[in-house]
C-alpha positions as CSV (number, residue, x, y, z in Angstrom):
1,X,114.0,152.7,203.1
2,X,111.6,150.3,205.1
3,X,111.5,146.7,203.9
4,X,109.5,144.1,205.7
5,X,110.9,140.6,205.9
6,X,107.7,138.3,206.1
7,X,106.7,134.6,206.0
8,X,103.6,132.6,206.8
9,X,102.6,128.8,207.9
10,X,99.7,127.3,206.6
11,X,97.2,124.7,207.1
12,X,98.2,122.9,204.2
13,X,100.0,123.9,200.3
14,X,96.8,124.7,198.0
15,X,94.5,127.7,198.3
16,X,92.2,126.3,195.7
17,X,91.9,123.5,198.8
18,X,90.5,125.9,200.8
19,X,93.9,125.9,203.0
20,X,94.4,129.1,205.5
21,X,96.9,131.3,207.3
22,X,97.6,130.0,210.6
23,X,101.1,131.8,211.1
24,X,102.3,134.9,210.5
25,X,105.5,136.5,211.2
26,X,107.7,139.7,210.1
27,X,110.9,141.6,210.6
28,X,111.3,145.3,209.8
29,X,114.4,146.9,208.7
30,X,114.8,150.4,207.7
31,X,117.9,150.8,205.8
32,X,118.6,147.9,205.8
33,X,119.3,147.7,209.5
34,X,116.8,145.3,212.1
35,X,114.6,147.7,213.9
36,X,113.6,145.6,216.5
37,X,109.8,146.2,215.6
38,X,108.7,143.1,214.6
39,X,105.4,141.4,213.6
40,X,104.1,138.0,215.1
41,X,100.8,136.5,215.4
42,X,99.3,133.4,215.7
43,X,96.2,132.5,213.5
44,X,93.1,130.7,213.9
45,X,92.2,129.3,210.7
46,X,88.8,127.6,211.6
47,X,89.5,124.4,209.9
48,X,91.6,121.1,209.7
49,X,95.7,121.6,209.5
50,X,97.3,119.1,207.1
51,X,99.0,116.3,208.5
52,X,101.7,116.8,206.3
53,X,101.6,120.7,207.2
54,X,101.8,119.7,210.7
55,X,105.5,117.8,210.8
56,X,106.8,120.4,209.1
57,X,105.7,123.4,211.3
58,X,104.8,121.5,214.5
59,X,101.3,123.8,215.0
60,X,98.1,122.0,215.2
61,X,94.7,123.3,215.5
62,X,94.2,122.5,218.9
63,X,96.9,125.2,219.8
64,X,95.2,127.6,217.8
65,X,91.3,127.9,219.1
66,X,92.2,130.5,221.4
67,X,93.8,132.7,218.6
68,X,92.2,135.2,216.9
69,X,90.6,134.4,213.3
70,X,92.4,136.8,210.1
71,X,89.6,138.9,210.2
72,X,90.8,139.9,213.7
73,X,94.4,140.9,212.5
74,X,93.5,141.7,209.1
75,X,93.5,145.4,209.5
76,X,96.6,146.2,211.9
77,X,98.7,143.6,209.6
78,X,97.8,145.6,206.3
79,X,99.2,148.8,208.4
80,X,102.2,147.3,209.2
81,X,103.1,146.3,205.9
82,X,101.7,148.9,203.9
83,X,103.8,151.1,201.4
84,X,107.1,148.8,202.5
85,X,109.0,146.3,200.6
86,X,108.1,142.9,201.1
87,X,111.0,140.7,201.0
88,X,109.4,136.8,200.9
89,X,111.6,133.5,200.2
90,X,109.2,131.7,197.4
91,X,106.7,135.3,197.3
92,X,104.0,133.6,195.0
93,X,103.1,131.0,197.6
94,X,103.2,133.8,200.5
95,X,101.4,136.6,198.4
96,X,98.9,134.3,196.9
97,X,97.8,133.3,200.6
98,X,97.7,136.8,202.0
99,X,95.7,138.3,198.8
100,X,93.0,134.9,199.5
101,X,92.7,136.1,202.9
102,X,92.1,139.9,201.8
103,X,90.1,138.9,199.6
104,X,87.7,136.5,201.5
105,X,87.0,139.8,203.7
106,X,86.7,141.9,201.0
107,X,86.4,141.2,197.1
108,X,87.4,144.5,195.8
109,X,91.2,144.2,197.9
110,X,93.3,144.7,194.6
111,X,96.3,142.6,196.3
112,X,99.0,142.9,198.2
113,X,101.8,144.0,195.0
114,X,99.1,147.5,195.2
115,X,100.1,148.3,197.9
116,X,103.6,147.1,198.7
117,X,106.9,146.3,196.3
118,X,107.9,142.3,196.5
119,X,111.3,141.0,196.4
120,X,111.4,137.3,195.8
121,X,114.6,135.9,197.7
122,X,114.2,132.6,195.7
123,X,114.2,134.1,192.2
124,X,117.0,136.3,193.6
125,X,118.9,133.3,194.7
126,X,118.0,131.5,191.5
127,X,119.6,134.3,189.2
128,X,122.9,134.8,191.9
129,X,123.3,130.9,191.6
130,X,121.6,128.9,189.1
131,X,121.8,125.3,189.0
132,X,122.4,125.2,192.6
133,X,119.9,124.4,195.6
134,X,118.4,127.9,197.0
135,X,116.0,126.5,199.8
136,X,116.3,128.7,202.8
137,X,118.3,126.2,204.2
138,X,120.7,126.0,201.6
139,X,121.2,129.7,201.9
140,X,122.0,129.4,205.4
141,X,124.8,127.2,204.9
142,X,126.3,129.2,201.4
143,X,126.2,132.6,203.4
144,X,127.1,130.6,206.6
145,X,124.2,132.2,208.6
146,X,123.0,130.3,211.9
147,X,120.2,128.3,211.5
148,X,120.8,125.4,213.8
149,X,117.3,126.2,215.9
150,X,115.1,125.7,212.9
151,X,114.1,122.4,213.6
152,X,110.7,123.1,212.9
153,X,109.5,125.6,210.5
154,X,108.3,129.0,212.2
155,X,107.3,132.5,210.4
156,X,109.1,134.7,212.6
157,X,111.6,132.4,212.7
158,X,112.0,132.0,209.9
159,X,111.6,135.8,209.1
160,X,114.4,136.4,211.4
161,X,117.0,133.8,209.2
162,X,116.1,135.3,205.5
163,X,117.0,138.8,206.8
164,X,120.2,137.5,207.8
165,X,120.3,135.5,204.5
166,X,119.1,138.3,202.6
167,X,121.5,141.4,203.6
168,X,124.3,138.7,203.4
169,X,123.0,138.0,200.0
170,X,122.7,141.6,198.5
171,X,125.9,142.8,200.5
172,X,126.8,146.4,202.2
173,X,125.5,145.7,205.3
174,X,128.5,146.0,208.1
175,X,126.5,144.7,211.0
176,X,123.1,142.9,211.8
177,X,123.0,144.1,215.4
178,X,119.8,146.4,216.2
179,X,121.1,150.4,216.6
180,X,121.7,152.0,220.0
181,X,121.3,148.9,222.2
182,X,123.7,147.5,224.9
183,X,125.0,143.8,224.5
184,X,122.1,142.8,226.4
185,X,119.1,144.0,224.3
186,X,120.8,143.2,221.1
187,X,119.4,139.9,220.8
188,X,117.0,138.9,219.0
189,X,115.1,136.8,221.7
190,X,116.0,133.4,219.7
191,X,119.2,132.3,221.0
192,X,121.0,133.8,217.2
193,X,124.1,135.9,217.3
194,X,124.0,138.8,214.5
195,X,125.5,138.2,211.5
196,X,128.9,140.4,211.7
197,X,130.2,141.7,209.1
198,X,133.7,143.8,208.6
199,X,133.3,147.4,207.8
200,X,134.4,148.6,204.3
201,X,136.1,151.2,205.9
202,X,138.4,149.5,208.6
203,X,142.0,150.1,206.9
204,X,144.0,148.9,209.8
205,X,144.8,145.6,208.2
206,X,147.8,143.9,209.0
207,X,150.7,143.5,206.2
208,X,152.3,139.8,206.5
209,X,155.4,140.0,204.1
210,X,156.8,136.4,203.4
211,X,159.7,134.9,205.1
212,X,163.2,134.0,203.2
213,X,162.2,130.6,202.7
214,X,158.9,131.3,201.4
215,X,160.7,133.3,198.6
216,X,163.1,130.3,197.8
217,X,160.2,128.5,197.3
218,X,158.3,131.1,195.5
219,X,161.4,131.3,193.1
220,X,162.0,127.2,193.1
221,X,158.5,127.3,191.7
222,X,158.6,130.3,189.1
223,X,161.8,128.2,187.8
224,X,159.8,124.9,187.6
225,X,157.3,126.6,185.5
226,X,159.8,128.0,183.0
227,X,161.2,124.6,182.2
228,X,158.1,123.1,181.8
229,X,157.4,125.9,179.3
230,X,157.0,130.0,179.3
231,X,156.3,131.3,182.6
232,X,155.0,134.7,182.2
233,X,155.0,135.4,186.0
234,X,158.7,134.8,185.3
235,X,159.0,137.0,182.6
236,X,157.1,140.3,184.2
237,X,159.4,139.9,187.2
238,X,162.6,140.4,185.0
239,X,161.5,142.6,182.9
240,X,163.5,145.9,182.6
């Protein structure tokens, strides 16, 4: 199964504003394990960033007039994602982008949910814990994933964390690290350590039995609870 982790920067929060792609970046896994062939491109969008856009992802357009315009990554990114499963923290805002740049090259583009299935991480995180904050952030720190260098927001960067978050998130995955490489191309290239996970199938646990006092204690306790009223624990324990 090949699922592409993706996120985008922009010039500012509404399309209908005109606002553009300046940032794209994605992670590939293929079941649900990092590949290693990754996605990244800066974008020119040929007008103004948003000042407000600008302290949150630290890019300006001056850094950008040497990039190439969408039109100039429009086709190899549409191969790269095409026929996997988009997995996007907040998708509408993400898809809603991509399908205005499609679409400003070509009317007839039918959208990016024609061509590739979308899992929304946010609505995910939403139904796994409602009532509770679900920013990217937050998700870091619930599923205890390392995002102390995201200072600034970054796609690939950002890309990078929601994997983490996201195979945390959905469980079964028993590591992060990329397959048959040596402890020095396992990194990612960003300063992270993989998320590790324990195999379901290690069965060498060790069995800590408690010591004599523990018992006492144990017992002191089970008594306590049957003069305070029925203790059930109590009552299993001496049961014939």
């Amino acid at each position: 199964m090949r699922q592409i982790v993706l996120d985008t920067e922009t010039t500012g929060l509404e399309i209908t504003q005109g606002h553009r792609i300046i940032e794209v970046g994605c992670v590939e896994l293929v079941n649900r394990k990092l590949t290693g062939n990754h996605y990244h491109q800066y974008i020119n969008p040929e007008r103004e960033i948003d000042q407000g856009a600008i302290e949150v992802h630290g890019i300006t357009l001056q850094s950008l007039l040497d990039k190439p315009t969408f039109s100039g990554v429009a086709s190899e990114l549409l191969d790269y994602i095409d026929g996997a499963e988009l997995i996007i923290h907040n998708a509408p805002f993400d898809v809603g982008f991509l399908d205005s740049e499609f679409k400003l090259l070509d009317q007839t583009f039918a959208g990016i949910e024609a061509k590739c299935q979308i899992i929304d991480t946010l609505q995910l995180a939403r139904h796994r814990h409602p009532g509770q904050r679900n920013s990217l952030d937050a998700l870091c720190e619930r599923y205890d994933v390392d995002n102390s260098q995201r200072e600034l927001h970054g796609a690939l960067l950002d890309a990078e964390i929601l994997a983490d978050v996201y195979l945390m998130m959905t469980g079964g995955q028993t590591s992060l690290r990329l397959a048959n490489t040596d402890d020095k191309q396992e990194g990612r290239g960003d300063g992270f350590e993989p998320v590790k996970r324990l195999s379901s199938g290690n069965r060498n646990l060790s069995i800590i039995y408690p010591t004599d006092s523990e018992l006492d204690a144990h017992e002191g306790y089970m008594d306590l609870l049957g003069e305070r009223g029925r203790s059930i624990w109590k009552e299993k324990i001496e049961a014939p």
